[in-house]
C-alpha positions as CSV (number, residue, x, y, z in Angstrom):
1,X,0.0,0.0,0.0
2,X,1.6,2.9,-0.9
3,X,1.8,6.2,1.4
4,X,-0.7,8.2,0.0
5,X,-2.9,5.3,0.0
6,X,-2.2,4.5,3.9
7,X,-3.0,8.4,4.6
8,X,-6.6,8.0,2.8
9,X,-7.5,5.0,4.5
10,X,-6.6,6.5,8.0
11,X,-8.4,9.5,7.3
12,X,-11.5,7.7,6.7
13,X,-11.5,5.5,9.2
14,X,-11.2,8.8,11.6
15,X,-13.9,10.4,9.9
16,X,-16.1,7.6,10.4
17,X,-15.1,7.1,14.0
18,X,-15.4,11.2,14.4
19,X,-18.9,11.0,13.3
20,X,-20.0,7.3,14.8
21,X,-18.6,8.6,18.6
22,X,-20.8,12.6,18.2
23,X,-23.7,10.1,16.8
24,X,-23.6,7.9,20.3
25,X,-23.4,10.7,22.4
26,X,-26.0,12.6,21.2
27,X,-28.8,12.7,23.7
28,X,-31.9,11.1,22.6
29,X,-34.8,13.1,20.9
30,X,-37.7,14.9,23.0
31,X,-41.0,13.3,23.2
32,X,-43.5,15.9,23.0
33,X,-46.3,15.4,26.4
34,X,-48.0,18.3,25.8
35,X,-47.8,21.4,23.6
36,X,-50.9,23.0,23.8
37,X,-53.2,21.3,21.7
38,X,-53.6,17.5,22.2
39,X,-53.8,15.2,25.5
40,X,-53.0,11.6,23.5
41,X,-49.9,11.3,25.5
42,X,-52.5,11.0,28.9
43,X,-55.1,9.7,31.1
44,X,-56.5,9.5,34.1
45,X,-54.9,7.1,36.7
46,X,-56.3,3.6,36.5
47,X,-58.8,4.7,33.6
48,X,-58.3,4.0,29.9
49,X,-59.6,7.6,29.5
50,X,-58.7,11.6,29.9
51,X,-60.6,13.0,32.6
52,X,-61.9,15.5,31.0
53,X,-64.7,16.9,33.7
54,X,-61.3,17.7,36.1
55,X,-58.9,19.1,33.5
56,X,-58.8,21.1,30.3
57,X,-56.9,22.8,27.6
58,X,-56.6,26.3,28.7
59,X,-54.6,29.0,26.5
60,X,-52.3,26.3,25.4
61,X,-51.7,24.8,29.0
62,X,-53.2,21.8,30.7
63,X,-55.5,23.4,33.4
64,X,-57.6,21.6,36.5
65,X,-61.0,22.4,37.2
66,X,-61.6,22.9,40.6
67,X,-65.0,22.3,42.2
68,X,-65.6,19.7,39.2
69,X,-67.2,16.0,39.2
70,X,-66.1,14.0,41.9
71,X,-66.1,11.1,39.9
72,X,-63.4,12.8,37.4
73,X,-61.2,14.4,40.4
74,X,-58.5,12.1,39.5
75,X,-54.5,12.2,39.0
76,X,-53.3,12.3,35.1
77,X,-50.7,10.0,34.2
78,X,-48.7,9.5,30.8
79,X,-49.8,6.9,28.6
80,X,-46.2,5.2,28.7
81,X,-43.7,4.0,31.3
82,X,-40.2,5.6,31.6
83,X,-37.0,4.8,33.5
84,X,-34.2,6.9,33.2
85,X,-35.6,9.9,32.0
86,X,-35.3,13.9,32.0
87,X,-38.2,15.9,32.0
88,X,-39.3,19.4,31.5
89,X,-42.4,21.2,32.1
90,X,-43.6,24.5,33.6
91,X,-46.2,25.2,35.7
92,X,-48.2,27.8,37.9
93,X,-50.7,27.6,40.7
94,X,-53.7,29.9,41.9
95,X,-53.2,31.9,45.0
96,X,-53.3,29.0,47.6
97,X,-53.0,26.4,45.0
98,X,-51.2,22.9,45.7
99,X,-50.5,19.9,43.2
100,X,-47.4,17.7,42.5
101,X,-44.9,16.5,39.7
102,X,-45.2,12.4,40.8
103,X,-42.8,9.9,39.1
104,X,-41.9,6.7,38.6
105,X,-45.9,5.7,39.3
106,X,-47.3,2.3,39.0
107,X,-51.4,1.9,39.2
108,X,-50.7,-1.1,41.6
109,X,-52.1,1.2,44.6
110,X,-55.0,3.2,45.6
111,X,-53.2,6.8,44.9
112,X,-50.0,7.9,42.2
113,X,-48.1,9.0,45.5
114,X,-48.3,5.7,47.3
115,X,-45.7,4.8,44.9
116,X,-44.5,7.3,43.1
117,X,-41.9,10.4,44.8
118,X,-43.4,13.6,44.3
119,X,-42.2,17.1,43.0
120,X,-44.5,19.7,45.0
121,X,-46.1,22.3,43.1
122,X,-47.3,25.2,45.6
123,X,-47.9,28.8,46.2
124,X,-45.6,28.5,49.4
125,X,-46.9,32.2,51.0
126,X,-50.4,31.3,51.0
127,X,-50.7,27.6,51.5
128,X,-49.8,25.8,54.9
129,X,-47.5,23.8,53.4
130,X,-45.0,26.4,51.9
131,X,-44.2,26.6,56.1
132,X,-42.9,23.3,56.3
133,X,-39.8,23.1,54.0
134,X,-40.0,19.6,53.6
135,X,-43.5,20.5,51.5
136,X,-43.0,23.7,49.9
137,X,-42.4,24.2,45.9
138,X,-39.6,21.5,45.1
139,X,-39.4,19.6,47.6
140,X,-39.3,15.8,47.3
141,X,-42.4,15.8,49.4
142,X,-42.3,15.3,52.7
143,X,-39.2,13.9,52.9
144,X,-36.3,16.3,51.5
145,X,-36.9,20.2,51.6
146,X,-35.1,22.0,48.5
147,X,-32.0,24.5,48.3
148,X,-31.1,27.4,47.1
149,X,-34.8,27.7,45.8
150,X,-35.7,30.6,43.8
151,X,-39.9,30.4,43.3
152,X,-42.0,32.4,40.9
153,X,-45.2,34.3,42.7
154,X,-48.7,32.9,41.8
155,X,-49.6,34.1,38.4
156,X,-45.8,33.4,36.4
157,X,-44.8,30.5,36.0
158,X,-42.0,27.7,37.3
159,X,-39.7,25.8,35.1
160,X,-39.0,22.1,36.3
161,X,-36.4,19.6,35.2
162,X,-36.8,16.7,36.7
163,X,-33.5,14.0,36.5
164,X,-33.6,10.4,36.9
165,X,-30.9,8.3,35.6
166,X,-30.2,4.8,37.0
167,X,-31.4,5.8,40.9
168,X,-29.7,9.2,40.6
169,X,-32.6,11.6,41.0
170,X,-32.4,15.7,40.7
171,X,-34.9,18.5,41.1
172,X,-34.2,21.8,39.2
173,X,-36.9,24.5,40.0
174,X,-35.9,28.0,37.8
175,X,-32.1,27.1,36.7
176,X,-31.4,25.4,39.6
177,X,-30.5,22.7,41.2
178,X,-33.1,22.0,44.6
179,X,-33.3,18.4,45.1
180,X,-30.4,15.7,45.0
181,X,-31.5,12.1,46.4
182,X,-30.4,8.3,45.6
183,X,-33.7,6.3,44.7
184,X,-31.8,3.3,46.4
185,X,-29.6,4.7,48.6
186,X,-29.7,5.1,52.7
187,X,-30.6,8.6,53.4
188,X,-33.7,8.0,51.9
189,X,-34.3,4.8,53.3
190,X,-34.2,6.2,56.5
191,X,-36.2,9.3,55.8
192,X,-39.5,7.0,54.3
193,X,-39.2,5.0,57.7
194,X,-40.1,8.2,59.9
195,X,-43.2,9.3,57.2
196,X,-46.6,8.1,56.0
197,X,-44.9,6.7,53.1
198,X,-43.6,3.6,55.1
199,X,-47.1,2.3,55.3
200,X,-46.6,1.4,51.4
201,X,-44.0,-1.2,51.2
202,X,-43.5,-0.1,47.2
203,X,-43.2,3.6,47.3
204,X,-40.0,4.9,45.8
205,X,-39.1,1.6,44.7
206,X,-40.0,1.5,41.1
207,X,-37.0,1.4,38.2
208,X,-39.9,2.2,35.6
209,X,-43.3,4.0,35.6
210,X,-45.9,6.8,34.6
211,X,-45.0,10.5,35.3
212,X,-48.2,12.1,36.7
213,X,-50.0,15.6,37.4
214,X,-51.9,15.6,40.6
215,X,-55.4,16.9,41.2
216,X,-55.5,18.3,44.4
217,X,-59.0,20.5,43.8
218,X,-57.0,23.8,42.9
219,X,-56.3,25.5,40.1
220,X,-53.1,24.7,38.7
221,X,-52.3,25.0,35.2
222,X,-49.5,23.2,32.8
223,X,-47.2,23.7,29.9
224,X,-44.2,23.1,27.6
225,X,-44.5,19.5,28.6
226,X,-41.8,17.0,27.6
227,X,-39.9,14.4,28.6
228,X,-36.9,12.1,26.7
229,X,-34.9,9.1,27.7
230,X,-31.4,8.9,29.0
């Protein structure tokens, strides 16, 4: 093989491992949950249906109806499962208002939360529990209060990223960072034992499962919803 020859062949083997390696790094495509218009990508927890007496498209957000049907005041979960996962959304509450990001849900249980760890959505001035840190906006509810928390007031709205990649779980309310927990690690072990969430032997303990919006009865309202694996 002559010189030139050698120097072709090595430059397009490095091309195609160049291009191969930026191809297996990329992260994956977003899956659209909600962008205004449709709710195909939900349904109400342990229905086949949307609940649509309890929640509606409102201005290109995803809105609950308070004061509605009792028969429709239930939780919304995604059609599909996920497991290690990123999602975005953003949200905003009604003075008072109180709801929750819950992941890693299965419908094995009577409610999302008995198995699924929660990302509280509150108006922390007016609602009691925005005086509890361990359930104000961002906190892995009940059980880890956030940091270095910077919260929109009622009327704007929050932007969440919720993180959870093979155990590793983060909260990010607003650009930052306010949650940091191991699904299968100690500290949380022992901080389930002193809470309600003990009495629900598979809470937290999910590798795969819905992502849900709570109804709580107030008005809390949705967007920008969407979610890709890692």
């Amino acid at each position: 093989m002559t010189r030139t020859c050698k120097v072709l062949t090595f430059c397009a083997i490095f091309s195609f491992l160049t291009f191969n390696a930026g191809a297996l790094m990329a992260k994956p495509k977003w899956q659209v949950l909600f962008a205004g218009k449709s709710t195909d990508a939900w349904r109400g927890f342990r229905r086949d249906s949307f609940p649509s007496k309890c929640w509606a498209i409102d201005k290109g957000s995803l809105k609950t109806i308070a004061g509605c049907d009792e028969a429709d005041r239930i939780d919304l979960i995604t059609k599909d499962k996920y497991q290690n996962f990123e999602l975005e959304l953003e949200w905003k509450v009604a003075p008072g208002g109180n709801s929750g990001i819950i992941y890693l849900v299965s419908e094995d249980f009577d409610q999302t939360w008995n198995t699924g760890p929660e990302m509280q959505v509150l108006d922390d001035a007016q609602h009691r529990d925005g005086k509890e840190p361990k359930t104000s906006a961002g906190a892995l509810y009940g059980l880890i209060a956030p940091v270095n928390k910077v919260l929109q007031p009622v009327g704007r709205w929050n932007k969440v990223r919720i993180i959870v990649n093979n155990g590793h779980v983060e909260h990010w309310l607003n650009g930052r960072k306010v949650v940091d927990y191991e699904l299968r690690g100690d500290q949380l072990k022992h901080l389930v034992a002193e809470t309600k969430f003990k009495d629900f032997p598979r809470f937290a303990e999910n590798r795969e499962g819905h992502v849900s919006l709570q109804y709580h009865g107030d008005e809390v309202w949705y967007r920008k919803i969407r979610i890709r694996s890692l």
